[in-house]
C-alpha positions in Angstrom: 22.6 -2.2 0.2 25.2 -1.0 -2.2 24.3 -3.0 -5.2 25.8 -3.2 -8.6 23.5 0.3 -10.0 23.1 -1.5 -13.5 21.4 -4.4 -11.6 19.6 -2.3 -9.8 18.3 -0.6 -12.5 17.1 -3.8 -13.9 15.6 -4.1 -11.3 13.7 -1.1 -11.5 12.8 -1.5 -15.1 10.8 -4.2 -14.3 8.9 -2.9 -11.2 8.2 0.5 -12.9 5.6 -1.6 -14.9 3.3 -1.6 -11.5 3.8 2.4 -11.0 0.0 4.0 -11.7 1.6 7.0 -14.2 -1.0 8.3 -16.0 -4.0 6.5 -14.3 -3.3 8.9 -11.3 -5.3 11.3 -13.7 -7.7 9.0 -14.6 -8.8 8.4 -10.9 -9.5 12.1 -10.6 -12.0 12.0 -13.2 -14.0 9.0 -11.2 -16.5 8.8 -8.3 -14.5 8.3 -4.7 -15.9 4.1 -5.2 -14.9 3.8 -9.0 -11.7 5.2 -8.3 -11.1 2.5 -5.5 -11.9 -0.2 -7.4 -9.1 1.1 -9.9 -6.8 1.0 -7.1 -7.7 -2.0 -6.5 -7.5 -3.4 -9.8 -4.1 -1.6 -10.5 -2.9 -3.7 -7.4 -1.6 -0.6 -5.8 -0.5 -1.1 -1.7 -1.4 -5.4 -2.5 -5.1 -4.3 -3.6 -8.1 -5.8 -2.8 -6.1 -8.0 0.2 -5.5 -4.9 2.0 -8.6 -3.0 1.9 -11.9 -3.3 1.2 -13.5 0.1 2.0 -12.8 3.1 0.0 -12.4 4.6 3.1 -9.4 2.3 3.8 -7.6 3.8 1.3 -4.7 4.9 4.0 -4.1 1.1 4.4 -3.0 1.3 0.5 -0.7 4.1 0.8 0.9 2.8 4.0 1.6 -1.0 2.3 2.8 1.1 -0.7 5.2 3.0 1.6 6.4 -0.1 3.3 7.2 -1.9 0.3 9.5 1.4 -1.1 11.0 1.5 2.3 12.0 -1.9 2.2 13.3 -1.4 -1.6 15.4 1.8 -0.5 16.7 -0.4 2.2 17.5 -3.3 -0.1 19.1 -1.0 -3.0 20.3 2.4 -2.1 23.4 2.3 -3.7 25.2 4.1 -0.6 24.6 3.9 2.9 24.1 7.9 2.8 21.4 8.1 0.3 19.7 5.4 2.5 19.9 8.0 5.3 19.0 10.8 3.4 15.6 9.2 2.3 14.7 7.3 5.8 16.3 9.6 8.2 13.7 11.9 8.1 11.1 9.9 9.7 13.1 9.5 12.5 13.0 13.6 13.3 9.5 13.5 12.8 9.0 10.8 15.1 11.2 12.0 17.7 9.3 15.6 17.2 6.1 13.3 18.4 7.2 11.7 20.7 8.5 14.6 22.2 5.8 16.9 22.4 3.1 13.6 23.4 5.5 13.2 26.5 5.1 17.0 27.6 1.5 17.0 26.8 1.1 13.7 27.9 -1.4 12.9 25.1 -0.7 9.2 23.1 1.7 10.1 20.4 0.3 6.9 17.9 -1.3 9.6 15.8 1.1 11.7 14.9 4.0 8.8 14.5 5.5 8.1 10.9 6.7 4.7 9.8 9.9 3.8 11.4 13.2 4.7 9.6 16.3 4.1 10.4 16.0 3.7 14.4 13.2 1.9 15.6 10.4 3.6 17.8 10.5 1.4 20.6 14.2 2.8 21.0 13.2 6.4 20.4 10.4 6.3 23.3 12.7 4.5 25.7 14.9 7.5 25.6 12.5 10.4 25.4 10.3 8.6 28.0 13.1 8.2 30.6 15.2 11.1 29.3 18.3 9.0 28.8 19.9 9.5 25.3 22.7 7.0 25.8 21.2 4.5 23.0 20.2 7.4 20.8 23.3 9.2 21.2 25.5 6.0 19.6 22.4 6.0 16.9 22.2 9.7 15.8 24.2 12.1 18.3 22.2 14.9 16.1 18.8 13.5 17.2 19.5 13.5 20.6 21.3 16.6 21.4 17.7 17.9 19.4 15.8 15.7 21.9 17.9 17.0 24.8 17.4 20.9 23.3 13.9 20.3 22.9 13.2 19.1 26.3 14.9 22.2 27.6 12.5 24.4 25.4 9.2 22.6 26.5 10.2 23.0 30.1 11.4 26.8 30.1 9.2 28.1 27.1 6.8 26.0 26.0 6.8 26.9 22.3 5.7 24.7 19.5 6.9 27.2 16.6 10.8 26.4 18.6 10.1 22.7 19.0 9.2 22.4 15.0 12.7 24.8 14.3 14.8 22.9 16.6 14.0 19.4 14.8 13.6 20.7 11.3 16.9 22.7 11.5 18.9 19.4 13.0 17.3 17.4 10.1 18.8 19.4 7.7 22.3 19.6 9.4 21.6 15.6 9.5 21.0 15.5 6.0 23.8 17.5 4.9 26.3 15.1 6.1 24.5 12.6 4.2 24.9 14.5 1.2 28.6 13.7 0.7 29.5 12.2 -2.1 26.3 12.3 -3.8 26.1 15.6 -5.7 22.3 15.6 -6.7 21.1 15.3 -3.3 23.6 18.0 -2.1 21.4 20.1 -4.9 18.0 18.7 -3.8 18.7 19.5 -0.7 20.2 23.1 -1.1 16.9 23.9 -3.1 14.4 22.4 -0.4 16.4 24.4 2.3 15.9 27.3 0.0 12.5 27.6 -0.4 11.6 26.1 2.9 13.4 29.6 4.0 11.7 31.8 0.9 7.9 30.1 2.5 8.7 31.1 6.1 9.8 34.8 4.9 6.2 34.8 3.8 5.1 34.0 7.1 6.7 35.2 9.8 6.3 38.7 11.2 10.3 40.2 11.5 13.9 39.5 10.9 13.9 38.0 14.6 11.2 35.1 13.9 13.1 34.5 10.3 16.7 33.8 12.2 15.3 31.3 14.5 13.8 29.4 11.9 16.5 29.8 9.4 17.4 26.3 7.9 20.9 25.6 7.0 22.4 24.1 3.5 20.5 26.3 1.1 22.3 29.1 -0.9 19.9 32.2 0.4 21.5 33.9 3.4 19.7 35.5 6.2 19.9 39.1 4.1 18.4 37.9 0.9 15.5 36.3 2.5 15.0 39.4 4.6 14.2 41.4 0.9 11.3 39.1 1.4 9.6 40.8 4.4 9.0 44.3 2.6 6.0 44.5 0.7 7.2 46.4 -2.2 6.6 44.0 -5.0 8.7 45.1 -7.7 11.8 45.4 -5.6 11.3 41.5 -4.4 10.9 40.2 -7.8 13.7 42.1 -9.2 16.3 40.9 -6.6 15.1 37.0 -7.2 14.5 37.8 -10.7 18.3 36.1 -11.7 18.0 33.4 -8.9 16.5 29.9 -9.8 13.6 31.2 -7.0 12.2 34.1 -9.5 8.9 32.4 -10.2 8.8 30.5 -6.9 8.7 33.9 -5.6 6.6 35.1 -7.9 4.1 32.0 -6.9 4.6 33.7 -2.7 3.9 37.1 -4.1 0.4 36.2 -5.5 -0.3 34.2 -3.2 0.4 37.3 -0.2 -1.4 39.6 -2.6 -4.8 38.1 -2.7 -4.6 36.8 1.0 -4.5 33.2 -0.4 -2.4 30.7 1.6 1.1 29.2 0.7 -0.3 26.0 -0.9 1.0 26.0 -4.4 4.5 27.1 -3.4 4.4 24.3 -0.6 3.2 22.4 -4.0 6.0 23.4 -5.8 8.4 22.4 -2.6 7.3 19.0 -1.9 7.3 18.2 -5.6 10.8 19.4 -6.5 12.7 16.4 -6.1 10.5 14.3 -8.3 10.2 17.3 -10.7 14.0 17.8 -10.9 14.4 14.1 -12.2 11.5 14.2 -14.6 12.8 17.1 -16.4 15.9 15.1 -17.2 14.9 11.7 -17.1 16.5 10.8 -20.3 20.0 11.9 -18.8 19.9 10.2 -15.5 23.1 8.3 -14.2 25.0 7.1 -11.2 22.5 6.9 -8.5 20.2 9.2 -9.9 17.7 6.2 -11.5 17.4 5.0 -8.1 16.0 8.5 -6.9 14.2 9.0 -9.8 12.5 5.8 -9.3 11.9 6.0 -5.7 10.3 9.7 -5.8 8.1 8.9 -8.3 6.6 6.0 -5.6 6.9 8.3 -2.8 4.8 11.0 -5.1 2.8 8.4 -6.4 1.3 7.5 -2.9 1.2 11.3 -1.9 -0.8 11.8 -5.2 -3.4 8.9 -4.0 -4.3 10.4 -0.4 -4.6 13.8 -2.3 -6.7 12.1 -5.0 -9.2 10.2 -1.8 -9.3 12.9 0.7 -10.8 15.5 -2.6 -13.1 12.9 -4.0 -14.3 12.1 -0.5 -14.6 15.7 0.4 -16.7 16.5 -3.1 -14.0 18.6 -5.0 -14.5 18.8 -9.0 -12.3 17.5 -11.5 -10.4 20.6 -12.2 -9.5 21.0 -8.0 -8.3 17.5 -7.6 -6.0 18.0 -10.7 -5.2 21.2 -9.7 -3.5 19.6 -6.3 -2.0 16.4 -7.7 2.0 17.1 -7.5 4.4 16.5 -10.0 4.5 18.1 -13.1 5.5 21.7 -12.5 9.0 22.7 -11.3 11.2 25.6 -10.4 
């Protein structure tokens, strides 16, 4: 970890040859087989030595995601951006884990890959509610752990149980963010429009503060603008914010009863989107994150791609979801 960045990035230059680019396109226009065997051939997630079936295609994407794992491990230039990127997992398995031991249905499902703390270690401690180990790992995780534990046994709520991880994640991530200005940004805009998408969702000002995520520029009173239906007044308070035509993609999308997905779209894809706008002006770190979010929406691309061509969309629906290209 911590590598010279201009060997790194000839590093990258040579890998970025095996990234699909373009071809992600082309597989939309084939049958669900035809566009396996281009996977195959492309030698995405180790090809035809992985998987055989298109309906293996999941083993693909999760070789695909082991191998950038392993490269984020091996070349994050700092420590934090290493966190930022593989911390994450590590919520969501907790989250699991969690809710699997309340329930006490198998969690194996609903687990992630590991990130930075192995799952062995995260079930020992939910299991026999002893946070010693995680607390020398990731005090944040485990005082969420503890928190959620006390939800699940007082007021079973899985609304609260997704707030209490998502909002320690973010706190986690912030601290991760120092020293690194362009994820301090990326992560200020996720927090921001995670917040505008649950304005469209919940039902009051109550439900918006207790899942109000931290790090974003929106406070508690803008996003409240959002629960009024008067259209014109919404727009014209984001209208000078970077949000206006997110916002504008939530209104629609409330008008005509439709659900959230092209905003969630928009979300998820924000962080690739922000780096392809200026790819030509990229330095410090930011080849590095370029590089590694356009594998990580490379893979995303591919299981959108599979589970559409399996399920019979056209062309034009497929293309319609593949995430990328449009930004805020």
């Amino acid at each position: 970890m911590a590598l010279d960045i201009a060997y790194t990035s000839g590093v990258i230059a040579v890998r970025e040859k095996y990234l699909l680019k373009e071809r992600i396109y082309r597989l939309c226009e084939l049958s669900a087989e035809e566009a396996f065997r281009m996977l195959l051939e492309s030698g995405f997630g180790g090809g035809a030595e992985t998987a055989t079936s298109v309906y293996d295609y999941e083993k693909l994407i999760a070789v695909e995601e082991e191998k950038t794992d392993a490269f984020i491990r091996e070349f994050a230039p700092k420590k934090g951006i290493a966190e930022y990127l593989l911390a994450p997992r590590d919520f969501h398995n907790a989250k699991a884990l969690v809710k699997a031991s309340y329930t006490g249905e198998s969690a194996e499902r609903m687990l992630a890959p590991e990130g930075l703390i192995p799952i062995a270690t995260l079930k020992d401690c939910i299991q026999n509610a002893d946070y010693t180990k995680l607390q020398a790992l990731c005090p944040r995780l485990a005082l969420a752990c503890k928190d959620a534990t006390t939800l699940l046994e007082e007021e079973p709520s899985g609304e609260k149980l997704g707030s209490i991880f998502q909002t320690a994640l973010f706190e986690y991530l912030k601290a991760c963010t120092k020293g690194t200005r362009v994820l301090s940004k990326l992560l200020s805009a996720k927090a921001d429009m995670t917040n505008i998408l649950t304005a469209f969702r919940v039902q009051d000002s109550e439900q918006l503060k207790g899942a109000f995520l931290p790090c974003g520029t929106l406070n508690e009173k803008d996003l409240e603008v959002l629960l009024g239906t008067n259209k014109e007044k919404i727009l014209a308070y984001f209208a000078k914010t970077p949000y206006a035509e997110f916002v504008k993609v939530c209104v629609s999308a409330r008008e005509k009863g439709l659900p959230m997905t092209q905003a969630e779209k928009l979300c998820d894809g924000y962080a690739y989107s922000y780096f392809e706008k200026k790819k030509y002006e990229l330095e410090k770190s930011e080849p590095f994150l370029y590089y590694i979010y356009r594998r990580k929406t490379e893979s995303a691309n591919v299981r959108i791609i599979f589970v559409c061509l399996l399920a019979g969309l056209s062309e034009q629906e497929i293309k319609a979801r593949i995430r990328g290209k449009e930004s805020v």
